[in-house]
Each structure stands twice: as C-alpha cells, then as structure tokens.
N, C-alpha and C positions, 0 to 999 in steps of 0.2 A: 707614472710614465708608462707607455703602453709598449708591453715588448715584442706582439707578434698581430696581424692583422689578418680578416677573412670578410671578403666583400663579397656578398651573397650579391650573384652575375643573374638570377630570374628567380624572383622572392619564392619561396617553398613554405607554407602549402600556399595556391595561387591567388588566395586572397588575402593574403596577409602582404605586410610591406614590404620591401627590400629592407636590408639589414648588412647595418656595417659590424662587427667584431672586431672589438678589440682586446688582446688580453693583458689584463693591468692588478699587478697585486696578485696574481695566481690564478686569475680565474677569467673567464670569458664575458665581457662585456659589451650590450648592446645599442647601437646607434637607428634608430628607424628612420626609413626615405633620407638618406645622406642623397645633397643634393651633388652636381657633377663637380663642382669647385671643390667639395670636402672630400669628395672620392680622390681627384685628383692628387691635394695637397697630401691626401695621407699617402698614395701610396708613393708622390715621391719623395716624401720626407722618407718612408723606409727604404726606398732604392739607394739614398746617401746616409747611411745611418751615423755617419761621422760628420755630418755636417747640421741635422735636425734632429729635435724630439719630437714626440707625440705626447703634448702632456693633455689628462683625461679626469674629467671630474666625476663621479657617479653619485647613484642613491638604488644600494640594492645592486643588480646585475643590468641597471638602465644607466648610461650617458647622459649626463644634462649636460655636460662643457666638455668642448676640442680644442684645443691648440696647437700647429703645428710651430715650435720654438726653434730659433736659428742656435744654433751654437758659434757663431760667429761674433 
C-alpha cells in the first residue's frame, strides 16, 4: 500500500518521461508516463485517505500494477 505520492509536473532531465512516485514499503517507487486518468485517481484517492487505497505492485524500485481500492 503506497503511503506518500510525488508526480513529477515537467519530466527532469527533459528527455526522460514524467514520473509518478510512490512510496510503498519504505522506499520510493516509480510509475513512468502515468497517463491523466491514473494521475487523477491517485491523487484523489490520497485527498480522501479514509475512504481509498493505493495498492502498488513493483519489481525492484519500478511499478508494474496500480490500484486505486475503495474502502467502502
């Protein structure tokens, strides 16, 4: 489950991709070219943190799977 997020707003350095972060397990994991639907869902799944998860599957310090989970 992902406890903190950072959504790279103009990819750095400028040829590399935008990058979502999320941090899951203690450490900083990465989402490349999150498209506007996943941006969205993540951040308002954490604007209600009592109502959704972010659960996050990796390999390494890369994202292969998102979920935004209802807790309802």
């Amino acid at each position: 489950m992902a406890r903190e997020y950072w959504l790279e707003l103009v990819q750095f350095p400028e040829d590399s991709a935008r990058s979502l972060w999320l941090n899951v397990d203690g450490e900083w994991r990465c989402f490349h070219s999150p498209n506007a639907q996943i941006q969205s869902a993540v951040q308002h799944a954490f604007s209600y943190p009592k109502q959704f998860d972010v659960l996050v599957w990796y390999q390494d310090l890369k994202i292969v799977g998102l979920v935004v989970h209802s807790r309802g």
